[in-house]
C-alpha positions in Angstrom: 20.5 7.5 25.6 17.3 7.1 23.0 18.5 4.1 21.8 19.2 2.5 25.3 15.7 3.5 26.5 14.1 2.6 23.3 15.8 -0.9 23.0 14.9 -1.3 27.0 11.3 -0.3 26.4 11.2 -3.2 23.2 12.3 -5.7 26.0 9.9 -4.7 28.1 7.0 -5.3 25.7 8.8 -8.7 24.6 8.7 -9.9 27.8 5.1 -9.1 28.9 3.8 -11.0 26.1 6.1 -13.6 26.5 4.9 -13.9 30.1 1.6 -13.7 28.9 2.1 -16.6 26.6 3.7 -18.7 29.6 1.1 -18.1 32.2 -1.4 -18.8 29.6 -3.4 -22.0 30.9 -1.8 -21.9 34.3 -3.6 -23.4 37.8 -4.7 -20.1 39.4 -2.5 -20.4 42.0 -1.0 -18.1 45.0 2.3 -18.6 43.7 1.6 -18.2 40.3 -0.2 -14.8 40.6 2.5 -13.7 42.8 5.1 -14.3 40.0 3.2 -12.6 37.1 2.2 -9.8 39.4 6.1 -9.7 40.3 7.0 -9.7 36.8 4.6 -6.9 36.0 5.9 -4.5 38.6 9.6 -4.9 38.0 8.2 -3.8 34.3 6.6 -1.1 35.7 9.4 0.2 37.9 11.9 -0.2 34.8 9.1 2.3 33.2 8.6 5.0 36.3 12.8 5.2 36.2 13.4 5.5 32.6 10.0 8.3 32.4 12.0 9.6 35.3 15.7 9.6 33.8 13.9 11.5 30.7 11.9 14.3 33.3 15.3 14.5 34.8 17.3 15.0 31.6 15.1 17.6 29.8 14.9 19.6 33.3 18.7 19.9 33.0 18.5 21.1 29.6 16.0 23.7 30.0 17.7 25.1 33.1 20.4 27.5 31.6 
């Protein structure tokens, strides 16, 4: 499971400075602040599920 979460969390950061890069320069623009928005809160969702897949885990390991 490290490895999944730790390749998942490299993507993450790959793609928020990719997106960063892209919007770069861009008209200020309803939907262009909608989409980077959008884009930063599926990041952060992907991030509140794996941070609660890992609270999840070590709770059934302590539990004996």
């Amino acid at each position: 499971m490290d490895k999944i979460i730790i390749k998942v969390c490299e993507k993450i950061a790959e793609d928020m400075k990719q997106d960063a890069i892209n919007f770069d320069g861009k008209p200020f623009t309803g939907k262009n602040v909608a989409t980077y928005f959008g884009y930063q809160g599926a990041a952060i969702a992907t991030l509140a599920n794996m941070i609660k897949l890992i609270a999840e885990e070590r709770k059934k390991l302590s539990v004996k």
